[in-house]
C-alpha positions as CSV (number, residue, x, y, z in Angstrom):
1,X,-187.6,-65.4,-98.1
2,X,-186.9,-64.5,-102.0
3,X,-183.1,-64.4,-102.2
4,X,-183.0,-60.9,-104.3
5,X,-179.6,-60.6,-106.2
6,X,-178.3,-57.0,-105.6
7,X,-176.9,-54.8,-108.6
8,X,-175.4,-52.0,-108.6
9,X,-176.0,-50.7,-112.2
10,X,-172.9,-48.6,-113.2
11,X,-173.9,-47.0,-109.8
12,X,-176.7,-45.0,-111.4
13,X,-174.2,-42.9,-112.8
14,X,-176.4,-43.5,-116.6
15,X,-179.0,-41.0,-115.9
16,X,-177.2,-38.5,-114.1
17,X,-174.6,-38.4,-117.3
18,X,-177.4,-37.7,-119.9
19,X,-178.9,-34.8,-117.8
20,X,-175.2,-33.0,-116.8
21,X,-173.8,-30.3,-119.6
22,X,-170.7,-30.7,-117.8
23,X,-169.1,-33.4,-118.6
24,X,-165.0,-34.5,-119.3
25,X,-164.0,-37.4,-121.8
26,X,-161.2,-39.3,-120.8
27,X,-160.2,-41.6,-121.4
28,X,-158.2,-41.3,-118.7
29,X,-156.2,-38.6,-116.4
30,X,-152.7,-39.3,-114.9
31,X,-152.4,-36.9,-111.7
32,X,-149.2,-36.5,-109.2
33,X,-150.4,-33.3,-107.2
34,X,-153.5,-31.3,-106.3
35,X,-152.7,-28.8,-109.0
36,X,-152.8,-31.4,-112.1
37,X,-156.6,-32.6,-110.6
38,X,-157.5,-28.6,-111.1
39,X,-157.8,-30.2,-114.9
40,X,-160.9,-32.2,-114.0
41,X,-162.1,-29.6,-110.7
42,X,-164.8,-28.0,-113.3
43,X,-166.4,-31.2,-114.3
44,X,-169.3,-32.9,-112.9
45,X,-168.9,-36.0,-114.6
46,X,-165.5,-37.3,-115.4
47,X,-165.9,-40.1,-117.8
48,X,-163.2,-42.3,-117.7
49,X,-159.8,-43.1,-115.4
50,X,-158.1,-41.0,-112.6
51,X,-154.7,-42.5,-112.3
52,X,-152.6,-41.1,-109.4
53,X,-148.9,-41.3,-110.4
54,X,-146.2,-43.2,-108.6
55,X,-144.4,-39.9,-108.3
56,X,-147.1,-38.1,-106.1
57,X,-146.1,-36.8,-102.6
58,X,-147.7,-35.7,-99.6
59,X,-151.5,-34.9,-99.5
60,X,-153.7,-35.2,-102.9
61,X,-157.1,-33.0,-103.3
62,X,-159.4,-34.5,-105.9
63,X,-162.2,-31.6,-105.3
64,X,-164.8,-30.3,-107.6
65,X,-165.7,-33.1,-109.8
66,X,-168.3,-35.4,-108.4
67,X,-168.5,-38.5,-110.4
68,X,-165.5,-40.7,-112.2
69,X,-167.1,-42.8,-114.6
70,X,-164.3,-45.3,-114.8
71,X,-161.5,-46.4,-112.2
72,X,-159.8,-44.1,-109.0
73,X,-156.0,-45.7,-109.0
74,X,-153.0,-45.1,-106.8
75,X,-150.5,-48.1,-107.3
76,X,-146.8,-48.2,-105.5
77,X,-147.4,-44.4,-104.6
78,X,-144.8,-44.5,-101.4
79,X,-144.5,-40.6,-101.1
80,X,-148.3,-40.2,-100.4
81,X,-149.5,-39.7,-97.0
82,X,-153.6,-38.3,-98.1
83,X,-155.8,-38.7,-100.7
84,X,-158.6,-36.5,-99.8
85,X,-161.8,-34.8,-101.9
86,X,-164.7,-32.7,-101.3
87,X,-167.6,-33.6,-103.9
88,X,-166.7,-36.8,-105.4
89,X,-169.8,-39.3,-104.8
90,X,-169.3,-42.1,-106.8
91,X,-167.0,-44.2,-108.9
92,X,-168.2,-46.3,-111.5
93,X,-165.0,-48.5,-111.6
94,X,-162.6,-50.0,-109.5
95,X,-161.4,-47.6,-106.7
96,X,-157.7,-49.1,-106.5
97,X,-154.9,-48.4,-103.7
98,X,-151.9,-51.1,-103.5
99,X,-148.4,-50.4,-102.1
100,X,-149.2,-47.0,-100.8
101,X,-146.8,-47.2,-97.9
102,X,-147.0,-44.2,-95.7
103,X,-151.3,-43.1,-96.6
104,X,-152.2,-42.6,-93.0
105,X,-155.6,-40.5,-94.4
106,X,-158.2,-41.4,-96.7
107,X,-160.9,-38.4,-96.6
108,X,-163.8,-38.6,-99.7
109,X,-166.7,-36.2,-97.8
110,X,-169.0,-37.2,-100.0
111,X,-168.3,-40.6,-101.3
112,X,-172.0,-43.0,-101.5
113,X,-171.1,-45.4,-104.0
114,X,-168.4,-47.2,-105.2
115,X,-168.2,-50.1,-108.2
116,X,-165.3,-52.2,-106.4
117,X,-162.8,-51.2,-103.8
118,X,-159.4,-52.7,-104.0
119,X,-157.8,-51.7,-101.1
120,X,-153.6,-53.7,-100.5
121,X,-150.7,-52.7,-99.1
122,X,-151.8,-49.5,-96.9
123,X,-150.2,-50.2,-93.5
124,X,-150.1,-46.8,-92.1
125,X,-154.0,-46.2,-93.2
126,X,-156.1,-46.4,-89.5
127,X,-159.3,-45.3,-90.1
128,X,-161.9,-44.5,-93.0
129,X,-163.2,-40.9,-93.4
130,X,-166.4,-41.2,-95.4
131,X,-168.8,-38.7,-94.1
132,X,-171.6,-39.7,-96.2
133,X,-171.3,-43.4,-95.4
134,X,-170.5,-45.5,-98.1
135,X,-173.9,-47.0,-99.0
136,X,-173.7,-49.1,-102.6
137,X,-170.6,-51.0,-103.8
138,X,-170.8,-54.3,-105.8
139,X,-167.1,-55.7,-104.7
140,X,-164.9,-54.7,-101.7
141,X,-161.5,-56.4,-101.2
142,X,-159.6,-55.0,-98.1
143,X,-156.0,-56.3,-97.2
144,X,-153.1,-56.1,-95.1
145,X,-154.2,-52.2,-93.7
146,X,-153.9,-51.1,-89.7
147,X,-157.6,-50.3,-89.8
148,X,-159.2,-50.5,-86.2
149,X,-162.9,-50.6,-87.9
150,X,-164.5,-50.2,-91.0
151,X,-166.6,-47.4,-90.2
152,X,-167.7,-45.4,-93.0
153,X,-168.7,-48.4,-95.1
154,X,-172.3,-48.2,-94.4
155,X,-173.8,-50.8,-97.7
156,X,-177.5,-52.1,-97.2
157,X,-176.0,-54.7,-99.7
158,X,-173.2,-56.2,-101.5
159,X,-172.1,-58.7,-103.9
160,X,-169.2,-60.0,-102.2
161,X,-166.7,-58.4,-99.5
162,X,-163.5,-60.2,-98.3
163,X,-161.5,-58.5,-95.2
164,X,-158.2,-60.8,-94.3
165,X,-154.7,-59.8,-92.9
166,X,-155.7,-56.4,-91.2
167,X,-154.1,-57.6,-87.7
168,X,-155.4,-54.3,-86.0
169,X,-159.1,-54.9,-87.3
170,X,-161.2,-55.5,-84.0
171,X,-164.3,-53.9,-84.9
172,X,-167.1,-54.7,-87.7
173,X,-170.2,-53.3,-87.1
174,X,-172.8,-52.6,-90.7
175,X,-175.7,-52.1,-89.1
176,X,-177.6,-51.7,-92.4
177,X,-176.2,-55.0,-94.6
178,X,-179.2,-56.8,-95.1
179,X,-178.2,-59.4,-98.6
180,X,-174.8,-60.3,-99.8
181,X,-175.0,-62.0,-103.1
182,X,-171.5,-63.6,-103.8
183,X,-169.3,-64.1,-100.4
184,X,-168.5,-62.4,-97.4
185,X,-165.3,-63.2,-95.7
186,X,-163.1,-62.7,-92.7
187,X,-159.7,-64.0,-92.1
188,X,-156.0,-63.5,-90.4
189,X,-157.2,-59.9,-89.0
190,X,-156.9,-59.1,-85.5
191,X,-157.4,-61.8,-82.9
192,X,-160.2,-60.1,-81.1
193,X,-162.3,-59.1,-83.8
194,X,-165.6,-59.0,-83.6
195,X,-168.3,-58.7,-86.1
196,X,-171.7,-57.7,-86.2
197,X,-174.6,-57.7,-88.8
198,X,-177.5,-57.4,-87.2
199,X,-180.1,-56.7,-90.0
200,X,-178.1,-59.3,-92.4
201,X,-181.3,-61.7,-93.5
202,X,-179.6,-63.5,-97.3
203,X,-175.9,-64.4,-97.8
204,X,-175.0,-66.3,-100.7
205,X,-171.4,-67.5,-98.3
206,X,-170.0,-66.7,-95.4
207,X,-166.6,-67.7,-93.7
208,X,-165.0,-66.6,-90.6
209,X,-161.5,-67.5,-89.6
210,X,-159.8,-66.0,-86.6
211,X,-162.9,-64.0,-85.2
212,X,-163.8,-63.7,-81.6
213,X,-167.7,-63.1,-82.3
214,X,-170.2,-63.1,-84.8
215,X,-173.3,-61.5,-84.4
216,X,-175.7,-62.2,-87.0
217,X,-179.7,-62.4,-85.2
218,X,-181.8,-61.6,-88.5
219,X,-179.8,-64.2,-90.6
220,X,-182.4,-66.3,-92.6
221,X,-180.8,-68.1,-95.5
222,X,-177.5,-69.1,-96.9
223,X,-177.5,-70.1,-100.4
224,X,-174.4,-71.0,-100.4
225,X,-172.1,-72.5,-97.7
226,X,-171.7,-71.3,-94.3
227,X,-168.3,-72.1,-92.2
228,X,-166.6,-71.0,-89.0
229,X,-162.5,-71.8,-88.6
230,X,-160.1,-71.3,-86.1
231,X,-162.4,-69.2,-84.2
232,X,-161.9,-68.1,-80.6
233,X,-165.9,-67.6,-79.5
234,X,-167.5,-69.7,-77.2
235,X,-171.0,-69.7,-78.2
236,X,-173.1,-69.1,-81.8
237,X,-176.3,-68.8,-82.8
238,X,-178.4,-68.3,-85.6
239,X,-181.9,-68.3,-84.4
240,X,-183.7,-67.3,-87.5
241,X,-181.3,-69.3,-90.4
242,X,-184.0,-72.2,-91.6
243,X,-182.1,-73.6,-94.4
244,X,-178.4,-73.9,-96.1
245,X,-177.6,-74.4,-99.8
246,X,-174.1,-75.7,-99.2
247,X,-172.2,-77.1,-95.8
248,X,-172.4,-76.4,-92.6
249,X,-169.0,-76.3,-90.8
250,X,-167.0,-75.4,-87.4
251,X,-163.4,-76.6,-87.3
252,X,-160.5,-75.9,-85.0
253,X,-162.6,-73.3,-82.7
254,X,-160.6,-74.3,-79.0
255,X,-163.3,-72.2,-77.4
256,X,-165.9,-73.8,-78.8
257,X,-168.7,-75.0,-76.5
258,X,-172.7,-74.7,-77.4
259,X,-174.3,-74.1,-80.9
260,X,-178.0,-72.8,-81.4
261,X,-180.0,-73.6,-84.4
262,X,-183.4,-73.5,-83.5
263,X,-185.0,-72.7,-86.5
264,X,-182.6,-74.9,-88.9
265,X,-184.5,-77.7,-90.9
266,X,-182.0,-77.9,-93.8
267,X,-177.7,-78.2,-94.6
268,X,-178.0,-78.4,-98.4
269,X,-174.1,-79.8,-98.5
270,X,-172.2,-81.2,-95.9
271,X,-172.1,-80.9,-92.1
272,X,-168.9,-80.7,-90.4
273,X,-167.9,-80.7,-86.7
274,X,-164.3,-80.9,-86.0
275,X,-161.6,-80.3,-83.9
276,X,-163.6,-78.4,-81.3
277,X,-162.3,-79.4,-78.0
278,X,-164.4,-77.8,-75.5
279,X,-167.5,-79.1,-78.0
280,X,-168.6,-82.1,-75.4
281,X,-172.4,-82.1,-76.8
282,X,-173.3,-81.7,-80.7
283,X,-176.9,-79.9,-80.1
284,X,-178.9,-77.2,-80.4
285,X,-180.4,-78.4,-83.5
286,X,-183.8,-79.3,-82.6
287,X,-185.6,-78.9,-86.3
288,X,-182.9,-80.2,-88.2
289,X,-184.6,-82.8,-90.8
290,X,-182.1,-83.2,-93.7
291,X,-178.5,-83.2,-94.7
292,X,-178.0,-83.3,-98.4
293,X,-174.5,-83.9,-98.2
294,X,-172.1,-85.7,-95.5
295,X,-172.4,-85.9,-92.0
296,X,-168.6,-85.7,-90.6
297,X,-168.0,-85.3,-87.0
298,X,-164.9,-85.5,-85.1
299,X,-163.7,-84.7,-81.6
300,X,-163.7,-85.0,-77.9
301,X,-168.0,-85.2,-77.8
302,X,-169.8,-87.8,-76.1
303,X,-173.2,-86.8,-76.9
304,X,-174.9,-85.8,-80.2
305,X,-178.7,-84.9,-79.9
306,X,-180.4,-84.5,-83.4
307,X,-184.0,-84.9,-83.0
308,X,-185.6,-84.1,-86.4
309,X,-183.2,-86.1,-88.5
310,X,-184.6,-88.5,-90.7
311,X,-182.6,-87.9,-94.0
312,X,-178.4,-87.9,-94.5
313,X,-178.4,-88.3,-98.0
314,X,-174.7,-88.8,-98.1
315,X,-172.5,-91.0,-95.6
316,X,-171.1,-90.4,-92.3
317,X,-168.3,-90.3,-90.1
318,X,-168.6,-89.9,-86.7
319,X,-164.7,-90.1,-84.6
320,X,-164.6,-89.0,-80.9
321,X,-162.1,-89.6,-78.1
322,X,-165.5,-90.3,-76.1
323,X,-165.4,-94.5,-74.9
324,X,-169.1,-93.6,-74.9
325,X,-170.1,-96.5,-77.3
326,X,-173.9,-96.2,-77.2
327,X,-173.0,-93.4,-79.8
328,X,-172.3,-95.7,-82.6
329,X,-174.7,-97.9,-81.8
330,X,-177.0,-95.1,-82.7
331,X,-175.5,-94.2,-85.8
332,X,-175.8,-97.8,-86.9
333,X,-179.5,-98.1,-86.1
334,X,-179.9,-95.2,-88.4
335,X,-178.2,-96.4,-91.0
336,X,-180.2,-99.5,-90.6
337,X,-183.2,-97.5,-90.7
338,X,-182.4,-95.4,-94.0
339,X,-181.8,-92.4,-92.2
340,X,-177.9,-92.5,-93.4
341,X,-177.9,-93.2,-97.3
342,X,-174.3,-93.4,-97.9
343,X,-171.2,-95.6,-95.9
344,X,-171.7,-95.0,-91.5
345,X,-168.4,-95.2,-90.3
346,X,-168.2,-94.7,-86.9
347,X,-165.0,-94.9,-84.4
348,X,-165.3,-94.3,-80.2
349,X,-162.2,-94.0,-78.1
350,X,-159.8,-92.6,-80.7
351,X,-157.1,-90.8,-79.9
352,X,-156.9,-89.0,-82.4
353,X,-160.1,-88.1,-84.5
354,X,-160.1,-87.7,-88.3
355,X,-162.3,-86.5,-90.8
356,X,-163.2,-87.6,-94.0
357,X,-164.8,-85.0,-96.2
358,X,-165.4,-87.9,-98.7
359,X,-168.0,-90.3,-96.8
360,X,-170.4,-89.9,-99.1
361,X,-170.7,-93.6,-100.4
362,X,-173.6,-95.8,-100.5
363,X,-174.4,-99.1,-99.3
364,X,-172.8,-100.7,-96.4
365,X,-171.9,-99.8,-93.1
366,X,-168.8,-99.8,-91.2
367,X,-168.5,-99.2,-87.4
368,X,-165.9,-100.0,-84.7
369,X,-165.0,-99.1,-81.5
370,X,-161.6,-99.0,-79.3
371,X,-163.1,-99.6,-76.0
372,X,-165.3,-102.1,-73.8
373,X,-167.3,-100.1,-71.9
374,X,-170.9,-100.6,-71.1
375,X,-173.3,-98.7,-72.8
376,X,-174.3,-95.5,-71.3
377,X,-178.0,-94.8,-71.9
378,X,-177.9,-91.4,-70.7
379,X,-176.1,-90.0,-73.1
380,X,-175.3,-90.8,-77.2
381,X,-177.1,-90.0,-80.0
382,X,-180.6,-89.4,-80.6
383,X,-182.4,-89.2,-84.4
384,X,-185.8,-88.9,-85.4
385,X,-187.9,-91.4,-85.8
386,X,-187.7,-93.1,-89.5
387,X,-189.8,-95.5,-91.5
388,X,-187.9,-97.9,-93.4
389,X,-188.7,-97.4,-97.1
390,X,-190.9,-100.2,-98.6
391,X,-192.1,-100.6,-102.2
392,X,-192.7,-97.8,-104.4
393,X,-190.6,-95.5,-101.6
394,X,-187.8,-97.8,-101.8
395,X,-187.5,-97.8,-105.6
396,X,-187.7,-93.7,-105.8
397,X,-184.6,-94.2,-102.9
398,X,-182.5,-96.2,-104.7
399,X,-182.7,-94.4,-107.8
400,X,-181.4,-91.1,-106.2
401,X,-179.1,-92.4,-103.9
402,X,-177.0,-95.2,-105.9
């Protein structure tokens, strides 16, 4: 699927500023009650900054004008309790609220489209009033707020949105986010949060840290990197994600116990299992035929199952507290084989499992093992069948991977 980069072009505001007779230079407007905004009440078009003093108290009206060219500010405002307006529908700037203490209402009836939202400091502020649903924004940063949900934020796209230290946050439900172009993020917010995006299909990168579920059934392709820390869900799945530009991780995640990929055939960076301790079988990744990067496992599994793979172009390092030592014997065999391009190190019966980001090597291959144990052909790893390289394909291989 083409990977379309989403713009938000001033927010459109160009045309409808040529065709208004109405509009207000700025460049800017310093307000600290509902009777200074009556300055700007007649205009259609502001054109320029709305700066809310620190001095402002109580509830603020912004009604009348619809459009501020340039930025919406409020900064250390501790006396305000409401910021509310009747017509404004977009924002061409950054729409800015830090240190505003005691805002328990945030009411814009006809807000659609906002440049960036920069939203810190706001721990009385609970909910969102956005009647119109916010469709467009480019940026949205959103911290340290007793939000319950984000409703109101209704974007079919954005360029990057990061949502961390909101402890109250439990709900995330944009039904109509279908590309983000930069990042999406979640961390430190409320321990049972859970997140849907069910017609997301393109992310450039997504993390989650902290989240009880993720919900994302349309997601197709991650240009970027894709990671899940510290997570409390049991179960994930991405059944329509073919292909990765960037690593593949879950770390620390207690819960942790089955993974579904069926569709995956690509990690364009690394792949990282760690630290999962419920995690006993590393599957669910039936169509999974190359790892650009790294292959670094570690935990408490005594099973990996990876059918399809024929090309790690990187090392590997596989550590588990399993005695199962038919597992490294795999991973040896297909480092043998040329299935594992870089250093396999690989380590059963460890107490303590590491990782090492940087097994990325070439050349040999390192394996050991802290127990005796027969081998137990029932369970272990299982790759894909590979060739050894011969002749021409050998040459081409050791150019690109030494």
């Amino acid at each position: 699927m083409a990977f379309t980069k989403f713009i938000l072009p001033t927010l459109a505001l160009a045309s409808s500023v040529l065709a208004a007779t109405d509009i207000c230079d700025g460049p800017s407007i310093t307000i600290a009650s509902s009777a200074d905004a009556e300055q700007i009440a007649g205009c259609k078009t502001y054109d320029g900054d709305v700066i809310i003093d620190s001095s402002a108290s109580g509830q603020l009206s912004i009604n009348g004008v619809q459009q501020i060219t340039g930025d919406l500010t409020g900064n250390n405002v501790t006396q305000l309790t409401a910021i509310t307006s009747d017509q404004i529908n977009s924002i061409g700037g950054t729409f800015s609220l830090t240190g505003l203490t005691i805002l328990s209402t945030l009411q814009f009836n006809s807000l659609t489209a906002v440049n960036k939202i920069n939203w810190v400091g706001l721990p009385a502020l609970q909910s969102l009033n956005f009647d119109q649903g916010l469709s467009k924004s480019n940026q949205i940063y959103i911290s340290n707020t007793q939000l319950n949900n984000i409703n109101g934020i209704e974007l079919t796209a954005v360029g990057s949105m990061d949502i961390n230290n909101n402890p109250y946050l439990t709900t995330v439900n944009v039904n109509d986010l279908a590309n983000v172009t930069t990042a999406l993020s979640f961390s430190a917010n409320g321990r049972d949060l859970a997140i849907s995006f069910p017609n997301l299909q393109d992310a450039a990168n997504l993390t989650f840290r902290n989240v009880s579920k993720v919900d994302m059934p349309s997601l197709a392709n991650v240009a970027g990197s894709m990671g899940f820390y510290s997570d409390s869900f049991q179960t994930f799945s991405a059944p329509n994600l073919t292909a990765t530009g960037g690593t593949l991780a879950f770390v620390d995640s207690p819960e942790l116990s089955n993974l579904s990929f069926p569709s995956l055939t690509q990690i364009g960076g690394g792949f990282l299992i760690a630290n999962n301790t419920r995690l006993k079988a590393i599957k669910g990744f039936p169509k999974l035929k190359t790892i650009v990067g790294a292959l670094d496992f570690a935990g408490t599994f005594d099973n990996v199952t990876l059918p399809s793979l024929t090309d790690v172009r990187g090392g590997s390092n596989v550590q588990t507290k399993s005695t199962n030592t038919s597992i490294c014997d795999e991973f040896d065999q297909a480092h043998d084989n040329g299935v594992i391009k870089g250093v396999n190190t690989c380590v059963t019966g460890k107490a303590n499992p590491e990782t090492n980001p940087s097994a990325t090597g070439g050349g040999s291959s390192a394996t050991a093992s802290a127990t005796s144990s027969a081998k137990n052909d029932a369970s272990g790893i299982t790759f894909g069948v590979s060739t050894p390289l011969t002749g021409l394909g050998a040459l081409i291989a050791a150019m690109l991977f030494i």
